[in-house]
C-alpha positions as CSV (number, residue, x, y, z in Angstrom):
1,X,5.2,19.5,30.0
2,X,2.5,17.1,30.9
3,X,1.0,17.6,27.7
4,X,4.0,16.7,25.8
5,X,4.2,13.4,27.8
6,X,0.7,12.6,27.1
7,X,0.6,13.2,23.4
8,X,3.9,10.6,23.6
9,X,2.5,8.3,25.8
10,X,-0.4,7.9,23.2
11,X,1.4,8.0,19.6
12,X,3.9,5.5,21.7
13,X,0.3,3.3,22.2
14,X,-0.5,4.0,18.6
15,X,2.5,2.6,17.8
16,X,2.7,-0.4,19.6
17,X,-0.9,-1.4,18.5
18,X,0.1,-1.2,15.2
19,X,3.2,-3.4,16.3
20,X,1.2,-6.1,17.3
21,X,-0.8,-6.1,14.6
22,X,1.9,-6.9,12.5
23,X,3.4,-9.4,14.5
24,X,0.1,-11.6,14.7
25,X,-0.2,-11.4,10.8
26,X,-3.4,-9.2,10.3
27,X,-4.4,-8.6,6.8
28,X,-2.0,-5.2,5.8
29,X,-3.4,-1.8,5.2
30,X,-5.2,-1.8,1.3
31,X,-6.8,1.2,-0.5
32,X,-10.5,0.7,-1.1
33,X,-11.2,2.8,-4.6
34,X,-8.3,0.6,-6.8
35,X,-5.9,3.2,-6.6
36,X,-4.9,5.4,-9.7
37,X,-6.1,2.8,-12.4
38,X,-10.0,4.1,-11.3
39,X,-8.8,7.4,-12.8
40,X,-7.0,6.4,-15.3
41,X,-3.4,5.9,-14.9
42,X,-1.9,3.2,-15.4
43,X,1.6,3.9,-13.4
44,X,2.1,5.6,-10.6
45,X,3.1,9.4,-12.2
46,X,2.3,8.2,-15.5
47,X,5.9,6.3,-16.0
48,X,7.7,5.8,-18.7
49,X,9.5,2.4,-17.5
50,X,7.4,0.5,-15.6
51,X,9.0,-1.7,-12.6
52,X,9.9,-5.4,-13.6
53,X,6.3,-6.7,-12.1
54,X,4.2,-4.4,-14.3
55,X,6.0,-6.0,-16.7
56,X,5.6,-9.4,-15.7
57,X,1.7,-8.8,-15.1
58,X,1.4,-7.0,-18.2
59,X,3.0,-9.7,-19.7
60,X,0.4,-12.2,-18.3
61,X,-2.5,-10.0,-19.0
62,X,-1.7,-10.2,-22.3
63,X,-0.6,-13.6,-23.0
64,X,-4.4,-14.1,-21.0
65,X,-6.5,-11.8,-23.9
66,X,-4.5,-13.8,-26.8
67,X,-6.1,-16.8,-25.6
């Protein structure tokens, strides 16, 4: 039983650090290896319909290589 109390008391620590990490604004959690663009996908799964801001940034990426 102790042990179960101790593995709560710490993931409840965990927790709360993460918490106030949040609440004073740190910079959020960010892969480091640009996702799955470095290996070639360009949507998550390989989608057929990407999300409304693809589209706007594909948009923009295009209207930026026509100029």
């Amino acid at each position: 039983m102790s042990t179960f109390i101790l593995a709560l008391l710490v993931v409840g620590i965990v927790i709360a650090a993460m918490a106030i990490g949040v609440i004073f604004g740190r910079k959020p959690i960010a892969g480091s290896c640009g996702g799955l663009g470095a290996v070639g996908l360009d949507c998550e799964g390989g989608c057929e319909k990407p999300c409304p801001k693809r589209l706007a940034r594909m948009k923009a990426q295009a209207e930026q290589q026509q100029t």
